[in-house]
C-alpha positions as CSV (number, residue, x, y, z in Angstrom):
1,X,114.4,89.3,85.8
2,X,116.4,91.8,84.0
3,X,113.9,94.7,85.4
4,X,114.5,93.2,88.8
5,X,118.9,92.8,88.0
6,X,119.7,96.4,87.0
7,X,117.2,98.0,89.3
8,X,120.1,98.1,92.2
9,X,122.4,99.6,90.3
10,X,120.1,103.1,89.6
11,X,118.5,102.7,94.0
12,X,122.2,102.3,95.2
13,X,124.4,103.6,93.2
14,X,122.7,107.1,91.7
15,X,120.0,107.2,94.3
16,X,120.7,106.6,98.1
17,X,124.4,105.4,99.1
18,X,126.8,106.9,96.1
19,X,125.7,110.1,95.3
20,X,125.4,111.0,98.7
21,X,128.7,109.8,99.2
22,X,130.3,111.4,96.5
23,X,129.0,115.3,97.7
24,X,129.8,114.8,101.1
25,X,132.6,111.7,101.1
26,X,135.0,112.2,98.2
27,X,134.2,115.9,97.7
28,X,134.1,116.8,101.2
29,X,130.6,119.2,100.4
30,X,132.1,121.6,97.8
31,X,129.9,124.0,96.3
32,X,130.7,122.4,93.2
33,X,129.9,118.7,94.0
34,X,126.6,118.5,93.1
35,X,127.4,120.5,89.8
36,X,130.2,117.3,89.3
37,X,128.1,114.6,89.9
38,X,125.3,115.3,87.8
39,X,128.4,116.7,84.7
40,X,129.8,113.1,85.0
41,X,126.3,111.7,84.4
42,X,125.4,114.1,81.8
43,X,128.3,112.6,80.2
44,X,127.3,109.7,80.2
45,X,124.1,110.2,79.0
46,X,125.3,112.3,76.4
47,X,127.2,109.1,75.1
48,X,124.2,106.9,75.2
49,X,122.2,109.7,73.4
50,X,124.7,109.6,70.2
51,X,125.3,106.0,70.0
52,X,122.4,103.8,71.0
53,X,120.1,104.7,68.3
54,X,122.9,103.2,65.8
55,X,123.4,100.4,68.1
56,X,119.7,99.7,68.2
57,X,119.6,100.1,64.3
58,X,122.5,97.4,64.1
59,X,120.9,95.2,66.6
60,X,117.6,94.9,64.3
61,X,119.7,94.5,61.3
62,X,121.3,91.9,63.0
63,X,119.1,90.0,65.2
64,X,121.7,90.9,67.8
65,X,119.9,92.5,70.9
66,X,120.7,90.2,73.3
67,X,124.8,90.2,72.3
68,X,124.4,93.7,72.9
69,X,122.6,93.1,76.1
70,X,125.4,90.8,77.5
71,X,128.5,93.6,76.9
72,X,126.3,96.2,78.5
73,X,125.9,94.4,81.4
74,X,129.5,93.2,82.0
75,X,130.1,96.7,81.7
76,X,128.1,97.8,84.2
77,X,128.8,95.1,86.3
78,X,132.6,95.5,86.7
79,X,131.9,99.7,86.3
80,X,130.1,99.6,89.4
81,X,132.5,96.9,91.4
82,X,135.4,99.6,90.7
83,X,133.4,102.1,92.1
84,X,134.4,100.2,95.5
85,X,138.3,101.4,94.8
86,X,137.8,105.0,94.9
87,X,137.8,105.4,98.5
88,X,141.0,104.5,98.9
89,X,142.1,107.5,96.9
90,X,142.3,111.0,98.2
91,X,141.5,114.7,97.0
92,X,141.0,115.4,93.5
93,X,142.4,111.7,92.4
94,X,139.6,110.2,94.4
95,X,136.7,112.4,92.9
96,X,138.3,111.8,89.3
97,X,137.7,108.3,89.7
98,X,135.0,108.4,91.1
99,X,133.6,110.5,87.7
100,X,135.6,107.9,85.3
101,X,133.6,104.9,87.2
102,X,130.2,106.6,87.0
103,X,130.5,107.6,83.3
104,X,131.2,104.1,82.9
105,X,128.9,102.2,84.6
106,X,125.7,104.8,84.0
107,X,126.5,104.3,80.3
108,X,126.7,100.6,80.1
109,X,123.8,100.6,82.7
110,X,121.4,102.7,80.0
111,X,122.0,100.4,77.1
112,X,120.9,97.9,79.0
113,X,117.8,99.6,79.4
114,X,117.4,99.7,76.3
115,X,117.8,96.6,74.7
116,X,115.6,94.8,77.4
117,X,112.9,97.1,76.7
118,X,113.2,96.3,73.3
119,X,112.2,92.9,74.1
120,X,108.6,93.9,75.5
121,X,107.0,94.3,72.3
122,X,107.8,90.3,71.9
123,X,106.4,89.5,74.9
124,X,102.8,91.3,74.9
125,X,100.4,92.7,73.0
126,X,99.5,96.3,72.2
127,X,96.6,95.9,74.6
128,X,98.3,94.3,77.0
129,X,101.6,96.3,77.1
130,X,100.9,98.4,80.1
131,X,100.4,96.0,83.0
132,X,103.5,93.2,81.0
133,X,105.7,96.7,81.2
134,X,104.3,97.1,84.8
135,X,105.2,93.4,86.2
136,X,108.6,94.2,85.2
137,X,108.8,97.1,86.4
138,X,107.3,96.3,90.0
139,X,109.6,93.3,89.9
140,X,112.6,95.7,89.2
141,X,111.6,97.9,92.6
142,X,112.2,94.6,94.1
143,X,115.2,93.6,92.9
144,X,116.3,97.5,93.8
145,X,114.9,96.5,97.7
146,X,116.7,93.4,97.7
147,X,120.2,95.9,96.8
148,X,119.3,98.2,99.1
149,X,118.1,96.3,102.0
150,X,120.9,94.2,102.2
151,X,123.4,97.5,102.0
152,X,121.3,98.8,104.7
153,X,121.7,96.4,106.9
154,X,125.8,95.8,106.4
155,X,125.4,100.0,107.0
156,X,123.7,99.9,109.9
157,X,126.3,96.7,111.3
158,X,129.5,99.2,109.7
159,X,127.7,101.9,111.6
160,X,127.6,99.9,115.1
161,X,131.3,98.7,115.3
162,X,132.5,102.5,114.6
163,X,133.2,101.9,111.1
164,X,133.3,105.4,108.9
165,X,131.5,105.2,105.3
166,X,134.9,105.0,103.4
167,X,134.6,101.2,104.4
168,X,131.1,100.4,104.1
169,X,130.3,102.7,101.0
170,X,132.6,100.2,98.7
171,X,130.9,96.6,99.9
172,X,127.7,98.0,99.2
173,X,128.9,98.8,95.3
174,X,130.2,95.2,95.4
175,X,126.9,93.9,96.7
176,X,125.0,95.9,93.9
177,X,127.5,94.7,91.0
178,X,127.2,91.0,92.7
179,X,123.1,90.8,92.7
180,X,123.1,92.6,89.1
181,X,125.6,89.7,87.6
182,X,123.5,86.7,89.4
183,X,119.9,88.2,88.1
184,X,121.0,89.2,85.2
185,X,121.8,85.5,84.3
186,X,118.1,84.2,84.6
187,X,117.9,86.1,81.9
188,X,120.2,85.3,79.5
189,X,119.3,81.3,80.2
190,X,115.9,82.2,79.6
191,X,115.3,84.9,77.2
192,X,115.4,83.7,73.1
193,X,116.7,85.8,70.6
194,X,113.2,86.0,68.3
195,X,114.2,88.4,65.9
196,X,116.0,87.3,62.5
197,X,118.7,89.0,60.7
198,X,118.0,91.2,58.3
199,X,121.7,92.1,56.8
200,X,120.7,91.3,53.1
201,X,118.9,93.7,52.6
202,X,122.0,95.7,52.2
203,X,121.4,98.5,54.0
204,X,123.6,99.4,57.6
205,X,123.0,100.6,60.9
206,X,123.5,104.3,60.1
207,X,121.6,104.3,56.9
208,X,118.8,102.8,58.9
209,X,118.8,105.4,61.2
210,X,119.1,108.1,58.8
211,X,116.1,106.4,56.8
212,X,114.0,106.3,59.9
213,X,114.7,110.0,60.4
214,X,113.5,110.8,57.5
215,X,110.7,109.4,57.5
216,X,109.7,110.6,61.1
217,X,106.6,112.3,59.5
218,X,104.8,108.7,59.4
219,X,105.4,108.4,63.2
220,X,104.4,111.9,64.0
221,X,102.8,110.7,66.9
222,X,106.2,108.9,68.2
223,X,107.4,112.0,67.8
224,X,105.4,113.9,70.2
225,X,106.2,111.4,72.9
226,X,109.9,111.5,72.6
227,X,109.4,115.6,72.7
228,X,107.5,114.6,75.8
229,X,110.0,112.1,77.4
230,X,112.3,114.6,76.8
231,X,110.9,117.0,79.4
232,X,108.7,115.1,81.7
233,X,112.4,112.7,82.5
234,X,114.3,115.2,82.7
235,X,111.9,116.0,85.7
236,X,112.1,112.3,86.8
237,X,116.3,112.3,86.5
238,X,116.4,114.7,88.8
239,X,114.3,112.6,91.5
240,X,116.6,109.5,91.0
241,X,119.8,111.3,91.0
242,X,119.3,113.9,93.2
243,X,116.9,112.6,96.3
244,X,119.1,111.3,98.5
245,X,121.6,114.9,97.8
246,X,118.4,116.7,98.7
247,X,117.0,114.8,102.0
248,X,120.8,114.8,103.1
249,X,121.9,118.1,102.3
250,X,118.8,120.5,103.0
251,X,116.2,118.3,105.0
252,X,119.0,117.0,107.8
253,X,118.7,113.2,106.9
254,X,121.5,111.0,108.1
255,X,123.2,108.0,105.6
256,X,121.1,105.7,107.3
257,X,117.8,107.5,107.1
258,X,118.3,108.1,103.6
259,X,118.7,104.5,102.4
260,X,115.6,103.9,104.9
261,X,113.5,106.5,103.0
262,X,114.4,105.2,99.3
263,X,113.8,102.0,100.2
264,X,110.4,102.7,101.1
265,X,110.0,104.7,97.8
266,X,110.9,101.6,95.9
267,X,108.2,100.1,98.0
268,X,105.5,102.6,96.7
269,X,107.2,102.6,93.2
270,X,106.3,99.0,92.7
271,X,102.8,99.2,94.3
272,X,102.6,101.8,91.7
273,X,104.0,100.1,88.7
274,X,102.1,96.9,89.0
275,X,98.6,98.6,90.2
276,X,98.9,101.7,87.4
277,X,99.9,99.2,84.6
278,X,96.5,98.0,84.8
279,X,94.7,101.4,85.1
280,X,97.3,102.4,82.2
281,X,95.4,99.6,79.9
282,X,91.9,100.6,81.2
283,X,92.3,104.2,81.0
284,X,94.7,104.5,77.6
285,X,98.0,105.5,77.7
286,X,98.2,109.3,77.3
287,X,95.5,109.9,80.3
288,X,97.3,107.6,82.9
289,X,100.5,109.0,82.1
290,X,98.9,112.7,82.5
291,X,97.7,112.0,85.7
292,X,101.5,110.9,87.0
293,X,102.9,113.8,85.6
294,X,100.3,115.8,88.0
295,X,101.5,113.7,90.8
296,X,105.0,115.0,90.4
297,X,103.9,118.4,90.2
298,X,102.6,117.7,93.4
299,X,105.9,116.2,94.6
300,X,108.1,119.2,93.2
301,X,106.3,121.8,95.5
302,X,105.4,119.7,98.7
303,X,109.3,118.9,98.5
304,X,110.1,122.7,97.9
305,X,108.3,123.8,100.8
306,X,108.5,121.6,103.2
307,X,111.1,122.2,106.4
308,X,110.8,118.7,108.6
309,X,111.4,115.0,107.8
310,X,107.9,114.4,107.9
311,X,107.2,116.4,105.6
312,X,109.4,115.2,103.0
313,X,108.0,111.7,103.5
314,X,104.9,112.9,102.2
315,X,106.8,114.0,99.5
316,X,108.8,110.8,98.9
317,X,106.0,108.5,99.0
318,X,104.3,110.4,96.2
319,X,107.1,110.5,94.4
320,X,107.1,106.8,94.7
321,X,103.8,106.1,93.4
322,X,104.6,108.9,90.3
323,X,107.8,107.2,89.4
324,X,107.1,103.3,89.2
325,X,104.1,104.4,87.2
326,X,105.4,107.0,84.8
327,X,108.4,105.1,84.3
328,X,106.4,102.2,83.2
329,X,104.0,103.7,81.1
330,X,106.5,105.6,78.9
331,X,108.1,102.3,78.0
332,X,104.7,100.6,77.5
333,X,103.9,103.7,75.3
334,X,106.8,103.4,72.9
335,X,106.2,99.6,73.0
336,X,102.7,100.4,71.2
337,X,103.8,103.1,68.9
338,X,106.9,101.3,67.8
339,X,106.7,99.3,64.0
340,X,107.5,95.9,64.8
341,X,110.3,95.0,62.6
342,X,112.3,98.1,64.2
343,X,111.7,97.4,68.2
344,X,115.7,97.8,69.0
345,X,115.7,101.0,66.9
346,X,113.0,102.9,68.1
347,X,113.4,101.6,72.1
348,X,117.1,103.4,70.7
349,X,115.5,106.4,69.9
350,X,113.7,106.6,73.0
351,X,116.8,106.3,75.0
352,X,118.4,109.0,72.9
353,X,115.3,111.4,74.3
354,X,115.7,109.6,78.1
355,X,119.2,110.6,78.1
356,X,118.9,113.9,76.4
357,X,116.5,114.3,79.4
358,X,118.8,112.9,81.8
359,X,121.4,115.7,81.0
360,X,118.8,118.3,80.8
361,X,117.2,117.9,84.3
362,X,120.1,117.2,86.7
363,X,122.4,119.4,84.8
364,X,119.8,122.3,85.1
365,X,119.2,121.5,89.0
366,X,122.9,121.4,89.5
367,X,123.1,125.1,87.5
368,X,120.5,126.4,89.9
369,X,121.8,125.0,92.9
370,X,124.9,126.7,91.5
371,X,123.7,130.5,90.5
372,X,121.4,130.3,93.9
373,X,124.7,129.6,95.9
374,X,123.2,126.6,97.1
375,X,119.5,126.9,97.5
376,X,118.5,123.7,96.5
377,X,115.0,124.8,97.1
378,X,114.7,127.2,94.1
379,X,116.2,124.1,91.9
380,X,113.6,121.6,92.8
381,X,110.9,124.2,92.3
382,X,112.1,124.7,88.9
383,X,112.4,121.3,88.0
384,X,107.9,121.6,88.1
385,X,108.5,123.5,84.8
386,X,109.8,119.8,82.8
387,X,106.6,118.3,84.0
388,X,104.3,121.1,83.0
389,X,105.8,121.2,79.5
390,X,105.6,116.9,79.2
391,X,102.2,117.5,80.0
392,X,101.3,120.0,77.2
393,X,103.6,118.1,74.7
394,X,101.5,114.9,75.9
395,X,98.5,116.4,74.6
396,X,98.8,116.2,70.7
397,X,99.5,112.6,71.1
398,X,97.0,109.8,69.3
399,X,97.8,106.4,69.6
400,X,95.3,105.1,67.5
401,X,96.8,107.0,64.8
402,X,100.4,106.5,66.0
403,X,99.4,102.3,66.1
404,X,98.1,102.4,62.8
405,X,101.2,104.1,61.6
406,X,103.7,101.8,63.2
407,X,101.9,98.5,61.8
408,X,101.3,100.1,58.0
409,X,104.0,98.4,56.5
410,X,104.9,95.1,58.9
411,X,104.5,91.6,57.8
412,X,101.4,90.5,59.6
């Protein structure tokens, strides 16, 4: 339920209404807009990157992931419900905002991540962890859908009675923030707290951390896969932030269009988490993850190349299929690879390399797009070169030997 709450926050907000809105609303189609929007989620990111390791630590020590899980999503919640006041500013004050609220939300909305994936090691076993982290995952494209679907439609109703998208940009942020709140609460009736504290032994959050660091050498094979996340993300980030930028901006897709065509990609992405969480368990992790990291190879230069709106379907429905099943199987990986009396820590760690890659890909695209004057086209080409490297970092990875490692020392 949490999968399918925060889902509309990253389809609506970063994917297909806001970011669109931001280029070509608030920052009237600058050549620095895209270059501000993904700076204001690099910042973000950057945030998460430094802190919720340490968080996660503290939350293990403390038996206090879902406390942590409750601020994060109040703060994205009211984040992305003041994202509905910028409008009503003008010039640089509106685009300011606009930043502040994003940095915000986007931060609050990534702990969140984190701490519910935390909770998937509880709820499966190491041989079952692909398709449990594929339900959820499906179920989030849903919950994404639902956000989307129901913008769409007050859209397309704004769009009929001559309304401009300074109106119906904001209802849809208070849609999003609304659904998030109500789903969001299933979960918190529902969900236990299983972990108990562990504060005498003395030791803090940092020192955990540091400890854990230290000892990285046990987990080499942990290791690989965050150097892996790192790129093969950063690759993915760009997709999420930047796809509705793209079909708008280079393809010719109206506001409309666009929220049409990532809905349908949320379509394929859950077809894709829920049927690939199965193959992901069949095949083993590091071969099922290869073969969606091919797929967005795939997406990268069909998207590149392409010159009609037909074309970049193809693209997007690909992409679909690559993302609900990458996505999945990255969190199902860590889940396996992960020593049980240190879930919040670790699931920390691997949103310190998510974000890392958050602020690598976007950033990069946004720097291209930049130097090129503009030519998107060269800066989603490029972005092939994070999935070719998470491939080749992939490839040193053994989880057998990373399982053993992570279950040496637990309690049985």
């Amino acid at each position: 339920m949490y999968d399918f709450a925060n889902s509309g926050y990253t389809t609506v907000v970063i994917t297909a209404v806001f970011s669109a809105y931001f280029v070509g609303g608030l920052a009237k189609g600058a050549h620095w807009a895209t270059l501000a929007w993904t700076s204001a989620l690099s910042l973000s990111y950057a945030i998460v990157m430094l802190s919720m390791p340490a968080l996660g630590a503290w939350a293990d020590l403390h038996a206090g992931k879902k406390r942590l899980l409750m601020l994060a999503t109040i703060g994205c919640v009211v984040g992305t419900a003041l994202l509905a006041w910028t409008p009503r500013l003008s010039g640089t004050e509106a685009v300011i905002a606009a930043m502040l609220f994003i940095v915000v939300s986007n931060t609050f909305y990534s702990y969140g991540e984190s701490l519910i994936a935390s909770f998937l090691p509880e709820l499966a076993t190491a041989q079952g962890m692909g398709k449990v982290s594929g339900w959820g995952w499906s179920f989030g494209y849903v919950g994404g859908m639902l956000a989307l679907g129901i913008s769409l439609g007050y859209v397309l109703w704004s769009q009929a009675q001559g309304l401009p998208a300074s109106h119906f940009v904001p209802v849809c942020m208070l849609i999003t923030a609304g659904i998030y709140a109500v789903a969001a609460a299933v979960t918190f009736s529902l969900l236990p707290e299983r972990a108990q504290p562990r504060v005498d032994r003395g030791i803090g959050a940092w020192q955990q951390l540091r400890s854990t660091w230290q000892g990285a050498r046990r987990y080499r094979d942990f290791v690989w896969l965050l150097a892996c996340t790192v790129c093969y993300q950063g690759g993915v980030a760009v997709a999420i932030t930047l796809a509705a930028i793209y079909a708008e901006q280079v393809i010719g897709f109206k506001p409309q269009e666009t929220m049409v065509l990532i809905f349908v990609l949320n379509l394929a992405a859950a077809g894709g988490a829920f049927t690939f969480g199965y193959v992901q368990d069949r095949l083993g992790h590091r071969l099922a993850l290869s073969i969606t990291l091919v797929a967005w190879m795939a997406v990268c230069l069909i998207a590149a190349s392409v010159t009609t709106k037909g074309g970049f379907w193809v693209a997007a429905a690909i992409a679909g299929l690559a993302m609900g099943s990458s996505q999945s199987a990255g969190r199902a990986m860590v889940g396996v690879l992960a020593p049980p009396l240190q879930m919040a820590e670790f699931f920390g760690l691997w949103s310190f390399a998510t974000r890392l890659a958050a602020i690598i890909g976007p950033l990069a695209y946004g720097l291209v797009t930049w130097a090129t004057h503009g030519n998107q086209r060269v800066a989603i080409l490029a972005t092939t070169v994070l999935f070719i490297a998470g491939l080749l970092l992939l490839l040193p990875i053994d989880m057998k030997r990373g399982r053993a490692a992570a279950i040496e020392k637990s309690p049985a």
